[in-house]
N, C-alpha and C positions, 0 to 999 in steps of 0.2 A: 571306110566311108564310101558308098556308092552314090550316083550323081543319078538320078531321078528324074523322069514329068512332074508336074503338080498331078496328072492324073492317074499317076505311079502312086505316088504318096497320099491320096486321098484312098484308092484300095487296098492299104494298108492298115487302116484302121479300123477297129475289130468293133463290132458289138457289144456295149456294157461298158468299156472302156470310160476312162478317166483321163480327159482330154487337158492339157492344160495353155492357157495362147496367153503368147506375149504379146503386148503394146503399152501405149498411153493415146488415148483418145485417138488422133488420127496420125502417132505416127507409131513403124516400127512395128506394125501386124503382119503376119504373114498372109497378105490377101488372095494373090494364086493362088497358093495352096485349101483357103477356107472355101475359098467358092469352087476348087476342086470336089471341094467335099460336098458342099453342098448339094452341089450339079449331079453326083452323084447317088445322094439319097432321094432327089429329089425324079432321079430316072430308074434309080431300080431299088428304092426304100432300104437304100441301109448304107452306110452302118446304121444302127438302130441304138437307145434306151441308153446315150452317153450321157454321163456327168462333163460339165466345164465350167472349170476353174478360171479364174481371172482376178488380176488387183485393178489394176486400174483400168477405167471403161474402156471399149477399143468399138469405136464407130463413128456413125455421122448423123447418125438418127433418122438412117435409111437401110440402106440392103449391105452397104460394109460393114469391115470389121465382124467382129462375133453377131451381130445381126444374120450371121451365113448359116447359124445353129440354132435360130428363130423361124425352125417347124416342128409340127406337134409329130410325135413319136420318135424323131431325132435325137432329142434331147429329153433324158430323162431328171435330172436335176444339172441347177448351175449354182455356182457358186461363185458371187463375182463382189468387185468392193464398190463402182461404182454401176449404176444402170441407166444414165441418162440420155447414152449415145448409142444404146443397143435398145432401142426401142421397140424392134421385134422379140427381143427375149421377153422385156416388160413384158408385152402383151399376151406370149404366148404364159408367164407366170399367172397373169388376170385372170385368165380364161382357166385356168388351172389345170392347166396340160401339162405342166411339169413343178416340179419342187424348185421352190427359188428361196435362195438364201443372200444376204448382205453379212458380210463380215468386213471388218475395219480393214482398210487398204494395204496399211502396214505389217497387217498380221500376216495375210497372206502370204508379202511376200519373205517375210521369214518363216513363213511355215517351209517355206520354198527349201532351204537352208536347213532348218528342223529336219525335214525330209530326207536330203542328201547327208546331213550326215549322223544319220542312224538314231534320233534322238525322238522321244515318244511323241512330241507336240512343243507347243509355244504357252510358256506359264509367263500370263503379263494381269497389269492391272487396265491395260487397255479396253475398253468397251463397259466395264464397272457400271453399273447406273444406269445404263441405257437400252436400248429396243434388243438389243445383243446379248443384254444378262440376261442368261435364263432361269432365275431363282424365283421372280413372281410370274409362273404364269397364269394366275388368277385375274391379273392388269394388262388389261388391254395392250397396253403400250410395251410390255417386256415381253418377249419372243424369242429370247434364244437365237438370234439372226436369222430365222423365218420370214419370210413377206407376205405368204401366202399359205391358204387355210389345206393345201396339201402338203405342206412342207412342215406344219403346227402337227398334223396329226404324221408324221414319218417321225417325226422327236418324240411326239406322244408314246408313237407306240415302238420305240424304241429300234427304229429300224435307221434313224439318220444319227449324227451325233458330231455337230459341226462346233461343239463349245459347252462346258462345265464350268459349275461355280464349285471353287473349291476353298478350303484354307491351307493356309502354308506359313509354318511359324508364326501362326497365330492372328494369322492377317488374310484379308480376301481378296482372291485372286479368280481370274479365269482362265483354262486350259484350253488350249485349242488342239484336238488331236491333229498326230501327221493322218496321211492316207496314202494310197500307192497312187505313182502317177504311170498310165498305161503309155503316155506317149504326150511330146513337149514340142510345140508348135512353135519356132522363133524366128525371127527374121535378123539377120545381118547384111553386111553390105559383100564380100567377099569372101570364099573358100579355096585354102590352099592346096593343092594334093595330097593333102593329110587328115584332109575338114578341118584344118584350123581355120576358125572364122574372125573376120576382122568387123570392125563398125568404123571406118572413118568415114564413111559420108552417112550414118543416119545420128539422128541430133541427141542421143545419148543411150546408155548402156543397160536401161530398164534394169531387169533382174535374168540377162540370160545366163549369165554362170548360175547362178542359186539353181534354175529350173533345168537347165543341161542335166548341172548335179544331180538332180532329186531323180527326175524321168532314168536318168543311167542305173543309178545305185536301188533304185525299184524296179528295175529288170527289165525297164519299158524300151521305147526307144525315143530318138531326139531327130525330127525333123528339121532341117532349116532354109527357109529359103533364102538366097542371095541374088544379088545384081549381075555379077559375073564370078568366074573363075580364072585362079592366079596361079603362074607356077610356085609361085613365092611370095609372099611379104615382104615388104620394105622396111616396114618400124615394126617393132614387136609391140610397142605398145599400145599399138592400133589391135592387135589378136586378144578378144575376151571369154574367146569360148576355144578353148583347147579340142585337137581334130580327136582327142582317146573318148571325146563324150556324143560324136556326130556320128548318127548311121547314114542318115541320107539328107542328100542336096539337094534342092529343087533350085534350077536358073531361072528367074523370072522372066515369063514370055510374054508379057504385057508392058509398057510402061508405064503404066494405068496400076499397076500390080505392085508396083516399088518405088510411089512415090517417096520423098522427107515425109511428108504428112498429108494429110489427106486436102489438105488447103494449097499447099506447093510444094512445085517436080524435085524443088531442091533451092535450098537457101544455103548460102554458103559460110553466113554470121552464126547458123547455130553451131559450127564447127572449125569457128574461128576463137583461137583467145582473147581474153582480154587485150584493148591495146596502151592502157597505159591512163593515166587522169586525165590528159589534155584530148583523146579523144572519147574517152565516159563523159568528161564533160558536154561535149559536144551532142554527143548522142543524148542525153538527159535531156539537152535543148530542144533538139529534134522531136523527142517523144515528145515535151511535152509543145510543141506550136502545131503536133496531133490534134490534141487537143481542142475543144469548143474556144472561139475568141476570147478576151478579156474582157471584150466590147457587148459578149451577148450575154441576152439577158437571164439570170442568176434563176435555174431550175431546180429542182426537188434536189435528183442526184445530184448535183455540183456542190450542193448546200451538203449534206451529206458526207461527201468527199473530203470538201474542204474541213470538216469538223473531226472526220480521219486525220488529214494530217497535222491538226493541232496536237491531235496523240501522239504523232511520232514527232514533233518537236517537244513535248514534253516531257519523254521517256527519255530520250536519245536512243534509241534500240542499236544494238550491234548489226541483230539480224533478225529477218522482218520474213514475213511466208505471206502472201493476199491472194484471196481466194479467187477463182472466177466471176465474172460478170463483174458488177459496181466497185469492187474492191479492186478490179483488175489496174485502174486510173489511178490510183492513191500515189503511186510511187512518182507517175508525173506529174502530180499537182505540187509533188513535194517538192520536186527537183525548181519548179516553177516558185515556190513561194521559197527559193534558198534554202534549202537543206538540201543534207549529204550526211555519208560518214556510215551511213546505212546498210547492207546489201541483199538483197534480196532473193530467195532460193526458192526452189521449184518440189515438190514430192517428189517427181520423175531423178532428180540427178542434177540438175544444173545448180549452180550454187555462183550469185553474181550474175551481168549483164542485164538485159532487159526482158523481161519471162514474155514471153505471145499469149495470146489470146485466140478464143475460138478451135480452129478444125488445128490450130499447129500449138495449143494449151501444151505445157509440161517441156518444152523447148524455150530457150532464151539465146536472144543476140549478145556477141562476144563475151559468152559466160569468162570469168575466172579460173574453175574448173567444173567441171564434173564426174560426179560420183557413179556407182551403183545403187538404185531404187531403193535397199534392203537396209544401204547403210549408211543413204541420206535420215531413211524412220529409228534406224539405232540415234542417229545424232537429235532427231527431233525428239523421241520419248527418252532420253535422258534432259530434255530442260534445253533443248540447245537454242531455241527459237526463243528469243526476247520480247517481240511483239506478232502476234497474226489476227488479221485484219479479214475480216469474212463476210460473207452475205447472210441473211436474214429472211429466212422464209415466213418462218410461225409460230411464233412466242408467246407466253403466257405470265399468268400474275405470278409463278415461281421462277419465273427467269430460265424455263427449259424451253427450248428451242428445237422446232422440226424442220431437217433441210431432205431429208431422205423419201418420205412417201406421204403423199395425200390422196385421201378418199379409198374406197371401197370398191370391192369386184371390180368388171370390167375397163369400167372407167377411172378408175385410180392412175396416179402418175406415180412411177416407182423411180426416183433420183438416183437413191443410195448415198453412201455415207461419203467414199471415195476414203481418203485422208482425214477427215474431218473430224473422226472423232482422237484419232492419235495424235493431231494438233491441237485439240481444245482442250484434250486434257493433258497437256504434256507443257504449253509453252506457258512464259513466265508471267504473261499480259495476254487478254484475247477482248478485241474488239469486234461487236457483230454490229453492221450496217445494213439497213434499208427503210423505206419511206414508212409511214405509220399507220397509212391505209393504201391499198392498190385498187386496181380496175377507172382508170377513169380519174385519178388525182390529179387534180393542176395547181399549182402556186404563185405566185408574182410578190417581185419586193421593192416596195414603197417606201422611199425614205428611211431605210436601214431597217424595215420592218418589215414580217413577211404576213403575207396576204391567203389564205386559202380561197384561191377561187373558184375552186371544185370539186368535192368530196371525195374521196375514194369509195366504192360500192361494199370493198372488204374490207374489215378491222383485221389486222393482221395479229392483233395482239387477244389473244382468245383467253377462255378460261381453263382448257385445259388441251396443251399441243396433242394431235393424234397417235403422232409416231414421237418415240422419244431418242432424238439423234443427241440429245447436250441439253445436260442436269445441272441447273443452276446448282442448287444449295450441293450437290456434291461436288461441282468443280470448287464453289467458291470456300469449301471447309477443308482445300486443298492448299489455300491460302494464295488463289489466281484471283488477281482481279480482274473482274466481267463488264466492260463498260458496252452497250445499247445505244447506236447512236440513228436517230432520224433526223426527219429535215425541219422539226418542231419543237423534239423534244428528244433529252437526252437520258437515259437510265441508268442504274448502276443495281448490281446485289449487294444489299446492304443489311445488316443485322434488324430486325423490328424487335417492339420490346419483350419480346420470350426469348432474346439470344438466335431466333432462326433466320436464314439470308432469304430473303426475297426480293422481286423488282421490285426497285424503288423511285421515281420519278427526283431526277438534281436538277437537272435544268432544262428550262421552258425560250423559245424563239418570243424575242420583242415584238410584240405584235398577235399576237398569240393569246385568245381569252382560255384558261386553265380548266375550266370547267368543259365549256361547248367544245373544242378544239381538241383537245387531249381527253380529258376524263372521260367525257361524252363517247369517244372515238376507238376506247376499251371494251371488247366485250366481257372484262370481268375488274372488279375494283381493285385498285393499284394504289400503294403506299405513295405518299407524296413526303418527300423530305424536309423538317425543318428550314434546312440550310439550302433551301431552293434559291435557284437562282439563276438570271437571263442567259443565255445562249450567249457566244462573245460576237456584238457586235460585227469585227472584221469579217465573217460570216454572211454578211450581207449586205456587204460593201460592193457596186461594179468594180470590175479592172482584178488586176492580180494579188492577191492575198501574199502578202510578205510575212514571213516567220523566221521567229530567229530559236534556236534551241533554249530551251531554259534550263 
């Protein structure tokens, strides 16, 4: 192990090369080092024509994070799970200055794994059905985890090859091959005179063992930056990345460089354990007096929310995963309307406490424990998730669902999948939430009845999604149930009479005319269920929503 600049380590990296960077949104990138790099292609044009790999998105939806490899000839293809925080990569994909690829979050980072140790690729049924399989690509919507119309013709013409539809004893599967990794970009908190790296102050342990492994056992090397240097260790089991897989150190010469997250210098609950019931209790209070009062008045989202967690008082779930943004409140509304018993896990690793939100997402206060990235997604694609609670971009009369990409050329917005599709098609229940039209929606609730008082501009509910992130009728012949919930009206996939699952309209908000209101407010015709019926009341009640498990 030799101990480096960031402007050491950014001269290191070769042209052509196969970059691969760690983080989760804003924590646990190694940002010295990327803007090292950057700084330097951007002074004397190279390194040049890299590929970078990434699972989960790492930025702000500005110039950090992998945002530092969003210039054109920099980067010749990327291959990442989420893209919503690396806004400069989106763009430079739009512009079609480099090949952009989306693969399922979880795969990647077992491909990580795959890699290190000498195995050809990742054979899963992960991505099945969706924008990721590439067996139609006559349909628009199936892509081979392509995003962009350079990255459609590198598969085309046989020069990329990021996923195969195969069979295997008799069943269909997809392969994701390994690839060599030229060099592995990670951050931890300290290095001991041997490069063994420790992480007790960053808020959990991503997938740097898998990527050390891979980057070593492909000949490449393993960069890392840390906070300081130790003659020793104190606990061993603070050490995740053994010193026989670290070439070189970088000490962070910024503080700016080595934040927890790109939100704060350092929080000390993401690296605090659990303390026991009687302060989860506590904290559950806490979160939720976060929360909008009990006194104000009963919005889109809250109605929403609140109809989430009659789902997890009905299920009783062990263990519950919620997505970013609307979904992120569920667990405090729940805690608020008396439930428990729950606990709720992160993609990144945390498993328990309270998950964060925004620039410090994939972190949680006084987790229970946590894991490694690779084998939080082994526990979720074996069934380990009982209920996950999601957001709602753009759905259609077959119950599929786009959270990954909207729109065409330039101005398209490219999300990605992130996790999303390894939880939707893996847990035992999957709830998706959001309002039933956006742009301009208002509500109000009169007498336990709710009111539209002003239209939304989009029908979110289309007649056929763009991007296909989540295949109804093939989750739901998985035998998951798919419930759809707005602030009006409630969905489910239900069988129509040829035997096939599609959305099906269950229940309708009091107050609510079924034609003008909902049907109207479809831009494609939707099954309406026999067994319809009102919205529950306590749903639009002031004051706080009490529930008890059923």
């Amino acid at each position: 192990m030799k101990v480096i600049t960031a402007s050491q380590a950014a001269a290191l990296v070769q042209s052509g090369w196969t970059v691969a960077s760690a983080g989760f949104v804003g924590a646990g990138h190694a940002e010295g080092v990327t803007e090292a790099l950057e700084r330097r292609f951007l002074q004397g044009g190279m390194p040049r024509d890299l590929t970078l790999v990434y699972s989960a998105g790492q930025g702000d939806r500005g110039a950090r994070g992998v945002n530092h490899f969003g210039n054109a000839g920099m980067t010749r293809a990327i291959v990442g799970g989420h893209w919503r925080s690396a806004t400069r990569l989106a763009t430079l994909a739009m512009q079609e200055a480099c090949e952009g690829y989306n693969l399922p979050q979880g795969v990647i980072t077992h491909l990580y794994r795959a890699i290190a140790g000498g195995k050809p690729g990742v054979l899963t049924k992960v991505g099945l059905h969706t924008f990721v399989d590439p067996r139609t690509r006559h349909d628009a919507r199936y892509h081979g985890g392509a995003i962009n119309a350079r990255a459609r013709d590198a598969v085309t013409a046989g020069t990329a090859n990021w996923v195969e539809a195969v069979e295997f004893r008799g069943d269909e599967y997809l392969f994701y091959p390994s690839f060599r990794i030229d060099c592995a970009l990670i951050r931890c908190t300290a290095a001991d005179s041997r490069g063994n790296l420790s992480t007790h102050r960053e808020a959990f342990h991503h997938e740097l063992l898998a990527m050390a492994q891979a980057a070593h056992n492909s000949g490449g090397i393993v960069i890392a930056q840390v906070e300081s240097l130790v003659d020793r260790h104190e606990i061993l089991q603070a050490i995740h990345v053994p010193g026989i897989l670290v070439d070189y150190v970088v000490v962070s010469e910024a503080p700016e460089h080595h934040q927890m997250t790109f939100a704060e210098v350092y929080n000390e609950a993401y690296v605090r354990p659990w303390r026991g019931e009687a302060a989860h209790a506590a904290e559950a209070a806490k979160e939720a007096e976060a929360l909008p009062s009990a006194a104000s008045p009963l919005d889109a989202r809250t109605i929403v929310q609140r109809r989430a967690v009659m789902e997890l008082a009905a299920r009783a779930p062990r263990v519950v995963n919620l997505g970013v943004g609307m979904p992120a409140a569920v667990g405090a509304l729940a805690h608020r309307a008396g439930l428990d018993g729950f606990t709720l896990t992160v993609e990144a690793g945390p498993i328990g406490g309270t998950p964060a939100d925004g620039l410090s997402f994939g972190a949680s206060a006084y987790p229970e424990a946590v894991i490694d990235q690779p084998a939080q997604f082994d526990f979720y694609e074996g069934g380990g998730i009982d209920l996950a609670i999601l957001g709602l971009a753009e759905l259609d009369g077959h119950g599929n669902v786009n959270v990954s990409k909207f729109g065409e050329g330039e101005n398209a917005l490219i999300a990605g999948v992130g996790g999303f599709i390894n939880i939707t098609q893996s847990a035992r229940a999957v709830v998706f939430m959001g309002t039933l039209t956006a742009g301009g929606l208002e509500v109000a609730v009169e007498d336990e009845r709710l009111v539209i008082a002003k239209e939304g501009r989009v029908k979110k509910i289309v007649p056929e999604v763009s991007h296909l992130s989540f295949n109804g009728p093939y989750v739901a012949s998985l035998g998951i149930p798919v419930i759809y919930i707005t602030e009006r009206a409630v969905f489910e996939m239900r069988p129509d009479a040829k035997g096939e699952s599609r959305l099906t309209l269950v229940e309708i908000a009091p107050g609510i005319d079924l034609q003008r209101d909902v049907l109207d407010q479809c831009a494609t015709p939707i099954a309406v269920a026999e067994d319809l019926r009102p919205m529950d009341a306590r749903l639009f009640r002031p004051g706080v929503m009490k529930l008890k498990k059923q």
